[in-house]
C-alpha positions, 0 to 999 in steps of 0.5 A: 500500500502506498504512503498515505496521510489524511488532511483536515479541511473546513467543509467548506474547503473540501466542497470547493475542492471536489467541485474543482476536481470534478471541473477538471474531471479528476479527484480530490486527492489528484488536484492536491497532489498536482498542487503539492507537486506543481507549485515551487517553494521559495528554496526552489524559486530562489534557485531558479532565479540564481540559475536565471541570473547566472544564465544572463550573465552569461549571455550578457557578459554580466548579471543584471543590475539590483534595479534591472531584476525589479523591473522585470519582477514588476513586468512579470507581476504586472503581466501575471495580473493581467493574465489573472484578472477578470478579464481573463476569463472572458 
C-alpha cells in the first residue's frame, strides 16, 4: 500500500475542492497532489532565479543590475495580473 496521510479541511474547503476536481474531471486527492507537486517553494524559486541570473550573465557578459531584476519582477507581476484578472476569463 502506498504512503498515505489524511488532511483536515473546513467543509467548506473540501466542497470547493471536489467541485474543482470534478471541473477538471479528476479527484480530490489528484488536484492536491498536482498542487503539492506543481507549485515551487521559495528554496526552489530562489534557485531558479540564481540559475536565471547566472544564465544572463552569461549571455550578457554580466548579471543584471539590483534595479534591472525589479523591473522585470514588476513586468512579470504586472503581466501575471493581467493574465489573472477578470478579464481573463472572458
Amino acid at each position: 500500500m502506498a504512503d498515505e496521510t489524511s488532511i483536515k479541511v473546513s467543509t467548506a474547503a473540501r466542497d470547493r475542492l471536489a467541485q474543482l476536481a470534478a471541473e477538471h474531471g479528476t479527484t480530490i486527492r489528484s488536484l492536491v497532489e498536482d498542487l503539492a507537486q506543481g507549485t515551487p517553494t521559495q528554496a526552489e524559486y530562489a534557485e531558479r532565479a540564481e540559475l536565471a541570473r547566472a544564465e544572463l550573465a552569461a549571455a550578457l557578459g554580466h548579471a543584471p543590475s539590483p534595479e534591472a531584476e525589479a523591473n522585470a519582477r514588476a513586468l512579470l507581476e504586472r503581466l501575471g495580473a493581467a493574465a489573472h484578472g477578470p478579464q481573463a476569463a472572458a
